[in-house]
C-alpha positions, 0 to 999 in steps of 0.5 A: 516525464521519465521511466524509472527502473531498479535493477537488482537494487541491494543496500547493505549498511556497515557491518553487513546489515542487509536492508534490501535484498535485491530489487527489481522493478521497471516503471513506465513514464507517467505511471503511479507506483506505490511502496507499500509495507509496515515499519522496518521493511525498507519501503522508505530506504528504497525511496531515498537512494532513487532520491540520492540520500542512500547510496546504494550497495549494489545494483543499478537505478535508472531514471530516462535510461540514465544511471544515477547511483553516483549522481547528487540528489540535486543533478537527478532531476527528482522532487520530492514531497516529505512527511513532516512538510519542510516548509520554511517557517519564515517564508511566505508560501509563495517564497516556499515554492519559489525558492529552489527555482531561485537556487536554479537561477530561473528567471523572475518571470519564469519563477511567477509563472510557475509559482503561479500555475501551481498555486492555481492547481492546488488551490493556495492563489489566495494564500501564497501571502501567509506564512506556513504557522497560518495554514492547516496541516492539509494547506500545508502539504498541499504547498510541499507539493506546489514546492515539488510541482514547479520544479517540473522534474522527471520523477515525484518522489512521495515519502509518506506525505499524509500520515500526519493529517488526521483521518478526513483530510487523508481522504482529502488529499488522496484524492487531491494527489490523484487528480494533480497525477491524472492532471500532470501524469509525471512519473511518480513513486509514493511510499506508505504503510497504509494499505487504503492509500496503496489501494486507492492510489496505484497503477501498480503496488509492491509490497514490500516485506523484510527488505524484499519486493514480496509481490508487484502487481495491480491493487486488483491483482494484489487482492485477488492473487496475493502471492504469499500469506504475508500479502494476504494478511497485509492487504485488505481490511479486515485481512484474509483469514488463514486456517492451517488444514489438512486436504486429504486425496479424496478433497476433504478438508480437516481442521488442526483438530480433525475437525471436516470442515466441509466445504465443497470439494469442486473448489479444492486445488488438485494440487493441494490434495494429501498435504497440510497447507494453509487455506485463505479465505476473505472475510466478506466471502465467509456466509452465515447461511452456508453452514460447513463448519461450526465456531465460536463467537468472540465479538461482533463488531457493528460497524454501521451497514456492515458488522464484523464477526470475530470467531474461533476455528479451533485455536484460530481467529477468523473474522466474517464481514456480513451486511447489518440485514444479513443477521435478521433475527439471528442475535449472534453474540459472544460466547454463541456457537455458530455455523459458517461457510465458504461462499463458493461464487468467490475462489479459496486460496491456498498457501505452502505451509512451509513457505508461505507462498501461494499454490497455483 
């Protein structure tokens, strides 16, 4: 196990194209960091240059105190577990996992043990004799990461390995990566763009947006502290819904229309007051018995014990989530008018109109 940590970490292609801007982050030993974000926002970029694929522009990598910019890949004691698995096909599971213990010259006893001690934590004792077009996508993952287990190195390296599982398996195997962490509790760092994953799997998330870390924190901390309206809209399902509003000094707020809306001054931030800003509201903390401000109807989406209520606040689309019994008798359909409001047992969150970061 190993600490492992960023320092100021730039990456800039040919051409001054700037990928990532400067990151900074400490990991401590044996903890679960995870990397999250949508396409393009460096997220995969910043896993390969601690795995030695990237070079890195500027700044620093560490791994145990030791930096490794300018190690190779093979000497930064690192394994790393892909998206597309890279099994060998002609190989038997067992001649996948022992294969880069042989590179390393390992004894034959050594290479068994290992292999086997892997093999029983991931369940494949019985399918280290198959060849990987015999197994399923999930067995197969399960051996990329019986591949990176045996090699026992400092830091596990996760390059988006379950986006080619279908929907099931992914829970499957969530859970499988977190029982072999609490079981090995090696240093690890995983990179998706799933934020369920995120949630479920980190100690600590960054999210990770147009090459900056946009907020580092505990998926609590993330959820109920986003830093910015980026955050907002990322984290959670449905995300948060953001309404450009007007506070007056007196904590009244008004819709772009001029619309009161309402809601209760005593949860107004007194920093926020005779300014235009951007008020964040979850969906599951919008009611139907509060009735603060009137909207449209768009859609009601049932989603077994809970529905999902798609809205129109002026111009704006908000979403509330509300349990099935909750609308009892209500009928609530498309084109219906309707009243909402803030439940005020939850906190609002307030955001710099111009900026997008949050107002404390």
């Amino acid at each position: 196990m190993a600490t492992l940590n960023f320092k100021n970490v730039k990456k800039v292609y040919p051409g001054n194209v700037a990928v990532i801007h400067g990151v900074d982050l400490e990991v401590k030993d044996g903890e679960f960091i995870v990397i999250v974000g949508p396409s393009g926002c460096g997220k995969s970029t910043l896993m390969r240059m601690v795995a030695g694929l990237e070079s890195v522009s500027d700044g620093q990598i560490e791994i145990d105190g030791k930096v490794v910019n300018d190690l190779e890949p093979a000497d930064r004691d690192i394994a790393m577990v892909f998206q597309n698995y890279a099994l060998y096909p002609h190989m038997s599971v067992y001649e996948n996992m022992a294969y880069g213990l042989k590179i390393r010259k390992l004894s034959k006893e050594e290479i068994d043990k290992r292999v086997q001690e892997a093999a029983k934590i991931l369940e494949l004792s019985h399918l280290l004799d198959r060849r990987p077009r015999q197994l399923s996508g999930g067995q197969r993952q399960r051996v990329a990461m019986g591949r990176a287990i045996v090699r026992e190195p400092k830091v596990f390296l996760f390059d988006e390995p379950l986006s080619n599982l279908d929907a099931k398996l992914r829970v499957q195997m969530r859970l499988e990566i977190q029982k072999l962490h609490q079981r090995l509790k090696t240093t690890s760092l995983y990179v998706t763009h799933d934020q369920v994953e995120a949630m479920t799997l980190a100690h600590r998330m960054v999210v990770m947006n147009k090459g900056y870390a946009e907020q580092i924190g505990t998926p609590v901390e993330v959820f109920e502290r986003p830093a910015s309206t980026f955050v907002a809209s990322f984290i959670g399902s449905p995300p948060m819904n953001l309404i450009n509003v007007t506070v007056d000094e007196q904590g009244i707020i008004k819709s772009e229309s001029g619309m009161l809306m309402n809601i209760d001054n005593q949860a107004i931030n007194s920093s926020v007051k005779g300014q235009n800003v951007i008020l964040g509201i979850r969906p599951e903390h919008l009611s139907l018995h509060i009735p603060q401000f009137p909207v449209s109807v768009e859609m009601v989406e049932i989603l077994g014990s809970e529905q999902l209520i798609h809205c129109k606040l002026d111009n704006q689309s908000l979403v509330l989530r509300a349990d099935l019994h909750e609308t009892d008798g209500m009928n609530i359909k498309a084109g219906d008018t309707i009243k909402i409001g803030s439940n005020p047992k939850f906190p609002l969150h307030w955001f710099n109109k111009e900026t997008g970061r949050r107002i404390d």
